[in-house]
N, C-alpha and C positions, 0 to 999 in steps of 0.2 A: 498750388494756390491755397489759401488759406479761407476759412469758412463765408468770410467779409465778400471776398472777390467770388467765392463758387454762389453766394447770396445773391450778389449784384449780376452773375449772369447767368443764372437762372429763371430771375424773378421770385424765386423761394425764400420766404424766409427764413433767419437763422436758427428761430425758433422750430421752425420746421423739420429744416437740416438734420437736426440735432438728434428731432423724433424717430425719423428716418435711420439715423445711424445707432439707435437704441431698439429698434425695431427691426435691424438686421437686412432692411434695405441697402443700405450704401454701407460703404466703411473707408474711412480717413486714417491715413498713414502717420507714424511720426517720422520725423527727420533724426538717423541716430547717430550723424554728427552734430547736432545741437542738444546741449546737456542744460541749456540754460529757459528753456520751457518745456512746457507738454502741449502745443499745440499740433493740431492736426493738419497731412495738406493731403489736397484732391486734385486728382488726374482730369483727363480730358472723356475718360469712362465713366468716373463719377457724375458728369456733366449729363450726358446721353443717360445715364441711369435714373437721373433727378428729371430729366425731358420727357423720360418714357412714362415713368410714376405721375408724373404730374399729367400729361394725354391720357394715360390708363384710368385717373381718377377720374379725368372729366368726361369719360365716355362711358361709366358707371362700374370700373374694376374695381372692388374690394383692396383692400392691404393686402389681405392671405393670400386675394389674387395674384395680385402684385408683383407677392415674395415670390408666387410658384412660378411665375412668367420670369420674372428677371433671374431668378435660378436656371433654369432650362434656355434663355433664348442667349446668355452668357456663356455657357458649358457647353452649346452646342446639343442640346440633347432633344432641341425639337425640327422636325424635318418642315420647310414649306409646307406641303399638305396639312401637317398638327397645327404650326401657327394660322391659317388659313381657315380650320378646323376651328379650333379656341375662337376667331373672331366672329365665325359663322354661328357661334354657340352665344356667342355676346348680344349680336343681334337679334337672334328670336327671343334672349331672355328681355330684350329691350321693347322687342314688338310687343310680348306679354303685359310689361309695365303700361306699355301705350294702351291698349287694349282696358286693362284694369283701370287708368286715371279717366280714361273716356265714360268707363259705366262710372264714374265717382261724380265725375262731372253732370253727367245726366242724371242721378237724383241729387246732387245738388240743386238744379236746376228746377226740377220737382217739385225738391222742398219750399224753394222762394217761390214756385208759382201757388202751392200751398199755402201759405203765409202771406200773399198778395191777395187771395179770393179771402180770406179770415179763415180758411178751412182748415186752420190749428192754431 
């Protein structure tokens, strides 16, 4: 498929796509019996590649992350246990985040009661 149709079923944009394959996440094939463009096409791995990257972002993986997960969990190089491992590692750095916006929150909260009494 071509970058239009791996767009449209992904939900990714093309702009995106693009960064993605510049960034060494994904990589588009050429067809080299067609002499008459340089366009790129994408598999049905490329598709689950772009699913994965796109759940990894929204669940707070990094890029670098990203690249090190889609390298090892394509190659085979990580066992159940290590991916199990990686996502257990995800979650406590998440519980931390939680923990930190909670005390940000709380003198936020502070400060507006601060600023309520004139007491700055």
């Amino acid at each position: 498929m071509l970058i239009n149709e791996l767009s449209k079923r992904t939900g990714i944009t093309v702009h995106t796509i693009r960064f993605y394959e510049k960034s060494g996440l994904i990589k588009g094939k050429r067809n080299e019996q067609v002499k008459s463009n340089n366009y790129f096409h994408y598999d049905d791995e490329t598709v689950e590649k772009l699913e994965l990257i796109r759940d990894a972002k929204s669940i707070g993986f990094t890029l670098s992350e990203i690249r090190q997960l889609i390298d090892a969990w394509y190659n085979n190089k990580l066992t159940v246990e290590k991916k199990l491992a990686i996502l257990d590692q995800k979650l406590l750095a998440i519980d931390e985040r939680i923990k930190q916006l909670k005390g940000m929150k709380k003198l936020i909260s502070k400060f507006k009661g601060d600023i309520a009494a004139e007491a700055c």
